[in-house]
C-alpha positions in Angstrom: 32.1 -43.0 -153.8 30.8 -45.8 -155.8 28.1 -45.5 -158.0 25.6 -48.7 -157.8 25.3 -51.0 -161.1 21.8 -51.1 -161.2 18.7 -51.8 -164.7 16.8 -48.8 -163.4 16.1 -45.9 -164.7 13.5 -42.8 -163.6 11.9 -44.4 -167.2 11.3 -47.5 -165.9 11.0 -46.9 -162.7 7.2 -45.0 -164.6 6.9 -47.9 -165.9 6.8 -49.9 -163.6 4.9 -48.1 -161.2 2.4 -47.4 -164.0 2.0 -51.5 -165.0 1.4 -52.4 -160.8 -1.2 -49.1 -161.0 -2.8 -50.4 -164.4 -2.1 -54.6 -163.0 -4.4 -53.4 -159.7 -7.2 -51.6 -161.7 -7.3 -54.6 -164.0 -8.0 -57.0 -161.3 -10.7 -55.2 -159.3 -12.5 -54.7 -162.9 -11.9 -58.2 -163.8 -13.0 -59.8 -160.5 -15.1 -57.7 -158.8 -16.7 -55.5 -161.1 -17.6 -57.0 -164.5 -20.4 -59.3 -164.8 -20.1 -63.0 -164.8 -21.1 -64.7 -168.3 -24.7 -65.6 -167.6 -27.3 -66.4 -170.7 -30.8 -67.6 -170.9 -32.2 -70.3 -173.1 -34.3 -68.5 -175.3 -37.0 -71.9 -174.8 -36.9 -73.4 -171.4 -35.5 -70.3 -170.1 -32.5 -72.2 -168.2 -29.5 -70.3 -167.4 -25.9 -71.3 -169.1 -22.5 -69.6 -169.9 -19.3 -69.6 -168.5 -20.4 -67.3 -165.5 -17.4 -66.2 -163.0 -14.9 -68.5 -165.1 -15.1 -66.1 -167.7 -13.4 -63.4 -165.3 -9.7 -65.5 -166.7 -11.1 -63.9 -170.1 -9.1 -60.4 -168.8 -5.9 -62.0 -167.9 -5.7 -65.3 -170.4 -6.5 -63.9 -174.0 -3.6 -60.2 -173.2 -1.1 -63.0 -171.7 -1.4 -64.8 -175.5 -1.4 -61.2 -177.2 1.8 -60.5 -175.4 3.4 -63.6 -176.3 2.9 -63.4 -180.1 4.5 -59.8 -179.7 7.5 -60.7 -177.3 8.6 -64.1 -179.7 7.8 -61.8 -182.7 10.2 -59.3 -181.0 12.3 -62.1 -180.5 12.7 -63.3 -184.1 12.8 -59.5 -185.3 15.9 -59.2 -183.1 17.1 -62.7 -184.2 17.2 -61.4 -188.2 18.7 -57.9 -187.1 21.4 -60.4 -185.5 22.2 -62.3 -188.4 22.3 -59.1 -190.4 24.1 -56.7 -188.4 25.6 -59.5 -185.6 26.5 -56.9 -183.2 25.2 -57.4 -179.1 22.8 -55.5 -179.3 20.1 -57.5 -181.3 21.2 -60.6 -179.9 20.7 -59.7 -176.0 17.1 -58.2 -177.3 16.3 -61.3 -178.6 17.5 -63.1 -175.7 15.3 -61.0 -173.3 12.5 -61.0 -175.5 12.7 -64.8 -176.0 12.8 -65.0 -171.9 9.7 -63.2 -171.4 8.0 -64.4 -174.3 8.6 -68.4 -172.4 7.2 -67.2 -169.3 4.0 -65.5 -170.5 3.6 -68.5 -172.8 3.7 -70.9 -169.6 1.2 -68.4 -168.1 -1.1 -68.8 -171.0 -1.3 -72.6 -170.8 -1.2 -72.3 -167.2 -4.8 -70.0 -167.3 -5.9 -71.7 -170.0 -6.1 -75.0 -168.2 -7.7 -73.5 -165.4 -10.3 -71.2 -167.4 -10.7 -75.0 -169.1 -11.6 -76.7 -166.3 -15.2 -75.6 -165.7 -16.0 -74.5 -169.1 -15.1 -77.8 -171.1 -15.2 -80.3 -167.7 -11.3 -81.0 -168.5 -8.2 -79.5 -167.6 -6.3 -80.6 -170.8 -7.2 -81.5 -174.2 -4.8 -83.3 -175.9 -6.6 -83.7 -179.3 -7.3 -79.4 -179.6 -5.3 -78.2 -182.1 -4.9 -74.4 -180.9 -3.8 -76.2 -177.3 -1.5 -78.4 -178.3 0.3 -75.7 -181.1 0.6 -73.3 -178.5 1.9 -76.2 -176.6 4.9 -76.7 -178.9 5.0 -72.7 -179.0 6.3 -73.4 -175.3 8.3 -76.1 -176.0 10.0 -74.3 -178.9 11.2 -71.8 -177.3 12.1 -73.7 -173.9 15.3 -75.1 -176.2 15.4 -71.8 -177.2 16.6 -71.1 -173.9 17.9 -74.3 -173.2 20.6 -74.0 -176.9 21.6 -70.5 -175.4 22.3 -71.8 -172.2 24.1 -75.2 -173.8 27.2 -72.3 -174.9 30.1 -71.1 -172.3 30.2 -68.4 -175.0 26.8 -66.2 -175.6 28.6 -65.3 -178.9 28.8 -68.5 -180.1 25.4 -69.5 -178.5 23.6 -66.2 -180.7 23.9 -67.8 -184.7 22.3 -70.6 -183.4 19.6 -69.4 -181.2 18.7 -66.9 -183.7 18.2 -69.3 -186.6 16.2 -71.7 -183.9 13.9 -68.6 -182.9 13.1 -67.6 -186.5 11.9 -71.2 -187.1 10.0 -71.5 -183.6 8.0 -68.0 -184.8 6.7 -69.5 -187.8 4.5 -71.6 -185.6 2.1 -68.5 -184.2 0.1 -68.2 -187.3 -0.5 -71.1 -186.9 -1.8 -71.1 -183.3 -3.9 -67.9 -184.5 -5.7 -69.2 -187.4 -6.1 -73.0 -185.5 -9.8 -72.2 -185.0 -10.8 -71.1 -188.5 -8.7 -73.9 -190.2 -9.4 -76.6 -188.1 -12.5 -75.7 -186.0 -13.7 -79.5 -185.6 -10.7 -80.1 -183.7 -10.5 -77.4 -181.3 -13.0 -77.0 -178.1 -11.9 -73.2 -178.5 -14.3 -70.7 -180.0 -13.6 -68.3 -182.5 -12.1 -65.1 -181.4 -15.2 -62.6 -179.7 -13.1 -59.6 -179.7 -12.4 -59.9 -184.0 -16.4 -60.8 -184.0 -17.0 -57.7 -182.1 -19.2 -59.7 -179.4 -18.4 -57.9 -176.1 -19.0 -54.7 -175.4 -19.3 -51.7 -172.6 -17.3 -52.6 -170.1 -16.6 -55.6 -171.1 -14.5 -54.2 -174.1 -13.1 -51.8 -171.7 -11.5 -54.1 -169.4 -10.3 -56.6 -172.0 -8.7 -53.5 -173.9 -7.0 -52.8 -170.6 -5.7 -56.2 -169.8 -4.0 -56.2 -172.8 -2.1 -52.7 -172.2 -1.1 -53.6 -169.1 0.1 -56.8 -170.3 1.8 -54.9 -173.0 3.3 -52.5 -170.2 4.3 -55.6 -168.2 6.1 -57.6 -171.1 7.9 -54.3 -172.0 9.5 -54.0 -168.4 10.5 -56.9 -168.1 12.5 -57.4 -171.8 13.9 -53.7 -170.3 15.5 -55.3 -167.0 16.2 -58.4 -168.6 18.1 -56.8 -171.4 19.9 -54.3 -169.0 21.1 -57.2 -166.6 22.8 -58.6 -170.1 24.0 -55.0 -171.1 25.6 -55.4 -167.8 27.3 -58.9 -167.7 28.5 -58.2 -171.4 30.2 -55.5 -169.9 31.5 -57.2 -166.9 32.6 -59.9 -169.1 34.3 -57.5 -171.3 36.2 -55.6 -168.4 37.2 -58.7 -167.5 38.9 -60.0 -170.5 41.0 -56.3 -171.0 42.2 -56.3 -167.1 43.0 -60.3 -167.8 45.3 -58.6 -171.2 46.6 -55.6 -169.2 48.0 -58.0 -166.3 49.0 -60.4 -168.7 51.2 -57.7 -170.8 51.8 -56.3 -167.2 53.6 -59.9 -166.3 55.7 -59.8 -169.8 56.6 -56.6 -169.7 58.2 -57.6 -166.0 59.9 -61.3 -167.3 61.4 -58.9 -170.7 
């Protein structure tokens, strides 16, 4: 009987079950339950804010946190590489790097649309903290694009890991963008630092980012398994490729 290859495990299976449980309750607090962003002008009365766009607030600012701890990941991995240059660290930063380009693309993605009906644009090319996490992206796309440029993932790793521990340099960057630069940004200054939301608010925003955090983890587990697995095809390979070669020499002596 054969056993199926599979990147489950009863762990991850938890997990996963646990992130689509947490993903469900985030979006009924998000959408339907919180309050919309609505203010009144303390003179004429008049009402402003961000009303329901302000909902993307729950999904946007966990997808960034996640990113900044999946490319930090990422470049962690990178150094254990170049230290220890063994498989392991190099397929973690590999997966990490994968995940960390998606949620990135999700960021900018949300971003735009939160964007649109706060600041009447979907794009701003002249913000700093857009346009840094911008090259973020872009960074790490020929991060992905160098591994993929190598037959070998061995000889792709060096490379790749040097690459990601330069591309990392740029998130402190994007983080401190609205302090260091706040004339050129349309972005305000973080309200969960400033301690401006509250209640359930707080609540929901704290739980967006753990089941962000839930998600990301998942998915560098599957994605580093599903390497595990080809390094180990590709390594079965090459000893049945020796074994029949010795098998044919052994026959011609």
């Amino acid at each position: 009987m054969t056993v199926p290859i599979t990147t489950a495990s009863k762990g991850s299976k938890i997990l996963g079950i646990t992130s689509i449980i947490g993903f469900a309750v985030l979006i009924l607090l998000a959408f339907f339950v919180t309050d919309p962003d609505i203010r009144f002008h303390p003179e004429t009365g008049e009402e402003f804010g961000q009303f329901d766009a302000v909902r993307l607030l729950y999904l946007h600012v966990p997808m960034a946190i996640v990113t900044y701890l999946a490319f930090v990941i990422c470049a962690i991995a990178s150094a254990g590489y170049l230290i220890k240059r063994t498989f392991w660290w190099d397929s973690m930063a590999h997966a990490a790097g994968e995940v960390g380009t998606l949620t990135c693309a999700l960021v900018l993605i949300t971003g735009s649309i939160w964007g649109r009906p706060v600041w009447n644009t979907w794009w701003e090319w002249g913000d700093v903290r857009l346009m840094s996490t911008l090259i973020l992206f872009l960074l790490f796309l020929g991060y992905l694009a160098l591994r993929g440029a190598f037959v070998s993932p061995q000889r792709a790793a060096r490379p790749a890991a040097i690459v990601a521990l330069i591309a990392v340099l740029d998130i402190p960057l994007i983080n401190r963008s609205v302090e260091w630069w706040e004339n050129r940004t349309l972005h305000q200054k973080s309200t969960l630092s400033e301690l401006k939301i509250e209640d359930l608010t707080l609540f929901t925003l704290m739980l967006g980012i753990l089941v962000s955090v839930l998600v990301m983890s998942w998915l560098i587990l599957h994605r580093f398994r599903v390497a595990w697995l080809e390094h180990m095809e590709f390594e079965q390979g090459v000893k049945s490729a020796i074994e029949e070669r010795r098998h044919i020499d052994n026959k011609e002596q």
